[in-house]
C-alpha positions as CSV (number, residue, x, y, z in Angstrom):
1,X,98.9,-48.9,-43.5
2,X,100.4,-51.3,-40.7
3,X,104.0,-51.2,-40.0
4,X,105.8,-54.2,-39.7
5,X,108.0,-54.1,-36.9
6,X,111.0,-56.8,-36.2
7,X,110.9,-58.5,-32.6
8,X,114.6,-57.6,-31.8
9,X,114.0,-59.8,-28.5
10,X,114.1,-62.4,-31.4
11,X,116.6,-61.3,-32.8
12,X,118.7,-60.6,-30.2
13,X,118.0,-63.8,-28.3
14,X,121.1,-66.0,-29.0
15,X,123.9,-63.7,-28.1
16,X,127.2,-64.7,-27.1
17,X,126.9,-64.0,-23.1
18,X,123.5,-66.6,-23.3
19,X,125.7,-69.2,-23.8
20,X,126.7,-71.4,-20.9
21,X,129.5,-70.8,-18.8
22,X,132.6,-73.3,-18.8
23,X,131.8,-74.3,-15.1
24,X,128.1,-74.7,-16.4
25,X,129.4,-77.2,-19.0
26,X,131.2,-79.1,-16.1
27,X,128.3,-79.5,-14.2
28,X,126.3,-81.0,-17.0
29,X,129.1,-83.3,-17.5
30,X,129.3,-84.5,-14.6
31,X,126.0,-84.9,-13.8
32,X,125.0,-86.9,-17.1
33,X,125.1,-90.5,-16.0
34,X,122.7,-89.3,-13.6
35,X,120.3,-87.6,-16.6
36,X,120.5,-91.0,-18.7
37,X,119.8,-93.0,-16.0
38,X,116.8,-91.2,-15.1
39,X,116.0,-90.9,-19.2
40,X,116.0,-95.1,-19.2
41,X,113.9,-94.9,-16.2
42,X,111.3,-92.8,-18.0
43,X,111.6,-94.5,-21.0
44,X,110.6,-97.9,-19.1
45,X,107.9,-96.3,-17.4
46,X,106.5,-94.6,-20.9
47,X,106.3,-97.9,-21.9
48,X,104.0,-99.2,-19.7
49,X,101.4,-96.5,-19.7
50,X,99.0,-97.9,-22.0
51,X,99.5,-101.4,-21.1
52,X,99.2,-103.8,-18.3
53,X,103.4,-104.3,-17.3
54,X,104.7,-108.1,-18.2
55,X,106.8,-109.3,-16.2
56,X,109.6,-108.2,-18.3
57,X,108.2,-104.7,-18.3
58,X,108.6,-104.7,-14.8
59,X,112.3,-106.3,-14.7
60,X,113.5,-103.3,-16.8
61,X,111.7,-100.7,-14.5
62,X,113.5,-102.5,-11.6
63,X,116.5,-102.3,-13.6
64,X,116.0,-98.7,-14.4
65,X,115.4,-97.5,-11.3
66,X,118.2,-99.0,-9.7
67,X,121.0,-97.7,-12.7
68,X,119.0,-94.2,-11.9
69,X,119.8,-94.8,-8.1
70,X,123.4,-95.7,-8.1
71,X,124.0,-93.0,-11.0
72,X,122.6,-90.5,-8.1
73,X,124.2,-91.9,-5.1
74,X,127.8,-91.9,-7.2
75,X,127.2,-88.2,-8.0
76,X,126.1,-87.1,-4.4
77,X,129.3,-89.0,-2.6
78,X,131.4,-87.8,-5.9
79,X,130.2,-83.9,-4.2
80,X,130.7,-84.9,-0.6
81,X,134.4,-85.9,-1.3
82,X,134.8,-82.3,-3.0
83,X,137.0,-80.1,-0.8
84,X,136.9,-76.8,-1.1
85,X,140.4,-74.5,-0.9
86,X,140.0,-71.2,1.9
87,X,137.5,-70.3,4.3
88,X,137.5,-70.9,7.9
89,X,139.6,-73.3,9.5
């Protein structure tokens, strides 16, 4: 006879300390222009895989690319302007 035994890993996987933090949260928040630019991007370039790019194809990659650009250079001079309170003077 075989004994059936429960995965408690399983089980166990989805408890309350797993979930994100609130600063994690943040993070994502403020980073998600950034993610759906880059999301368009790939969906424009997904697009074109099994296909010679029109013209237009290659007007919404351009497109893409440059939302996905200024979404990243609007989140990395949002983090230089961050100050941070203590430390050396």
């Amino acid at each position: 006879m075989e004994h059936i035994v429960t995965v408690q890993d399983a089980v166990t996987a989805f408890e309350p300390w797993l979930e994100p933090t609130a600063a994690e949260l943040d993070a994502i928040e403020l980073e998600m222009p950034l993610i759906l630019a880059d999301v368009d991007l790939l969906d424009a370039q997904i697009t074109t895989l099994d296909r010679v790019p029109s013209e237009l194809d290659a007007r919404r990659i351009r497109r893409a690319r440059r939302r996905a650009l200024a979404a990243r250079r609007g989140l990395s001079n949002r983090a230089a302007t961050v100050t941070f309170s203590g430390g050396a003077a």
